[in-house]
C-alpha positions as CSV (number, residue, x, y, z in Angstrom):
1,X,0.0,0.0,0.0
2,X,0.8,3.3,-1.5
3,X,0.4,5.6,1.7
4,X,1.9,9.1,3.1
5,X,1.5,11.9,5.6
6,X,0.6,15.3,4.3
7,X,-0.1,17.6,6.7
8,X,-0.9,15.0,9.7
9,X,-3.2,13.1,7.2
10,X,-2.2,9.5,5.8
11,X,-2.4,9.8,2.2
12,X,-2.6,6.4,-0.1
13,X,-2.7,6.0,-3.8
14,X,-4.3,2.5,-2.8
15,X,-7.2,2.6,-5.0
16,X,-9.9,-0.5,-3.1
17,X,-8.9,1.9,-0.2
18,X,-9.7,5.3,-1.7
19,X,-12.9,3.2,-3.2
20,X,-13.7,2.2,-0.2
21,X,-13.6,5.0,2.2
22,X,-15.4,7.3,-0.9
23,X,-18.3,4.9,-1.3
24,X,-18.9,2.2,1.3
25,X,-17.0,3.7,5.1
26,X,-19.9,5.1,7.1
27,X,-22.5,3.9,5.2
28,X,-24.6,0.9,7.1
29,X,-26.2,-0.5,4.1
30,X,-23.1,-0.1,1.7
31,X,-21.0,-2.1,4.7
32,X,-23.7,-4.7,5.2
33,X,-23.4,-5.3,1.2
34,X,-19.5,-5.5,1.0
35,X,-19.4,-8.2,4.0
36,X,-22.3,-10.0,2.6
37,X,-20.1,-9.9,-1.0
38,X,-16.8,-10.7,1.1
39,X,-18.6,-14.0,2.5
40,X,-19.6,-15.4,-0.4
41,X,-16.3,-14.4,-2.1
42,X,-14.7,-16.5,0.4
43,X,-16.7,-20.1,0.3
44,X,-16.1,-19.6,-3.4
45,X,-12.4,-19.5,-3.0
46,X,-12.2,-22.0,-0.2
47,X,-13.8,-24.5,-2.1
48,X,-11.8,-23.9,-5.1
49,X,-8.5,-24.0,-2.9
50,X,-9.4,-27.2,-1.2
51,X,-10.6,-28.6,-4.7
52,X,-7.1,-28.2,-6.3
53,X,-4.8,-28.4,-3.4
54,X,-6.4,-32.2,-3.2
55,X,-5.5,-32.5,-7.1
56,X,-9.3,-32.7,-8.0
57,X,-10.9,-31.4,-11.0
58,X,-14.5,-29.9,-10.9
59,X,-15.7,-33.4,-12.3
60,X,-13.8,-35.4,-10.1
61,X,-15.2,-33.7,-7.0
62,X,-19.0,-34.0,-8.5
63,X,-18.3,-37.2,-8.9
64,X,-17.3,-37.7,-5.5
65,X,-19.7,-35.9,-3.9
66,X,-23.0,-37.0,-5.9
67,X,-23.7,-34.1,-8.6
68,X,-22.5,-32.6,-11.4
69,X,-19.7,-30.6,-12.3
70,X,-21.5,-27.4,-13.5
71,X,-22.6,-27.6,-10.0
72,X,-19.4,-27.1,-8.3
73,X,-18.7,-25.0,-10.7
74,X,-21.6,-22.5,-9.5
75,X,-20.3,-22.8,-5.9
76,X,-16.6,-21.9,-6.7
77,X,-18.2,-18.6,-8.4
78,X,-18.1,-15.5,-6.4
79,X,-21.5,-14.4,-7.2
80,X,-23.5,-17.2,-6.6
81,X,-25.8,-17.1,-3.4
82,X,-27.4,-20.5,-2.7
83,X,-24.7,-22.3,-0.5
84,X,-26.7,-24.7,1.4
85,X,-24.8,-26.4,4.6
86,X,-25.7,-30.1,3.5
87,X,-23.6,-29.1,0.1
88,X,-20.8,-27.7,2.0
89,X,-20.5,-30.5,4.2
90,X,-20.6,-33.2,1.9
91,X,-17.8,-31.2,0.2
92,X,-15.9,-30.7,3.3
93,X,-16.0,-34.7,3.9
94,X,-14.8,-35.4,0.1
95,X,-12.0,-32.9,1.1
96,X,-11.3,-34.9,4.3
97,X,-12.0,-31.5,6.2
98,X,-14.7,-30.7,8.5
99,X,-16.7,-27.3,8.5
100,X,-16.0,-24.8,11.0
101,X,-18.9,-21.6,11.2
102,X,-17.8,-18.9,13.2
103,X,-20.2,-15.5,14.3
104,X,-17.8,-12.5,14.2
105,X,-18.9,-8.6,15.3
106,X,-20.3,-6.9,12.6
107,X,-17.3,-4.2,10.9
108,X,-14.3,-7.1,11.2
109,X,-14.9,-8.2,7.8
110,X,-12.1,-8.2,4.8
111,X,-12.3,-4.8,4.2
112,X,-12.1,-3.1,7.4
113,X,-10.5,-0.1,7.8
């Protein structure tokens, strides 16, 4: 990160930051959004990590797991909403992993500042 002091004020050229504080920092609904965004972001590149860290290709998983692979396909996408826990835990058990949910404070999401 890009950041200086000019006159007492930290100054970045870090442009999520300068996005961030400019359209989404004090507004409730904006920072409800962005963690909601950051959640989903995060399943999606969980399951994608796990997925090739195991050597596993989309199919393979499907395959494993009883569906297809244009399923697991949805669930690695950052935009996609319907993660259900019975999908996520017969992923986490193809995976050999276990599912671990965790209620944090609202405001220590990702993007924090």
């Amino acid at each position: 990160m890009a950041a200086r002091e000019k006159k007492g004020k930290r100054v970045t050229s870090d442009a999520v930051e300068i996005l961030y504080k400019r359209l989404v920092k004090g507004r409730p609904e904006m920072e409800a959004l962005l963690a909601e965004e950051e959640t989903k972001m995060d399943v999606a590149e969980q399951i994608h990590r796990l997925r090739t860290e195991a050597g596993l290709t989309q199919k393979e998983l499907a395959e494993k797991i009883g569906t297809t692979a244009s399923v697991i396909c949805r669930l690695e996408n950052a935009d996609y909403e319907g993660h259900s826990l019975s999908m996520l835990r017969r992923i986490a058990a193809a995976l050999n992993r276990q599912i671990k949910i965790s209620f944090v404070p609202l405001g220590s999401t990702i993007s924090s500042r």
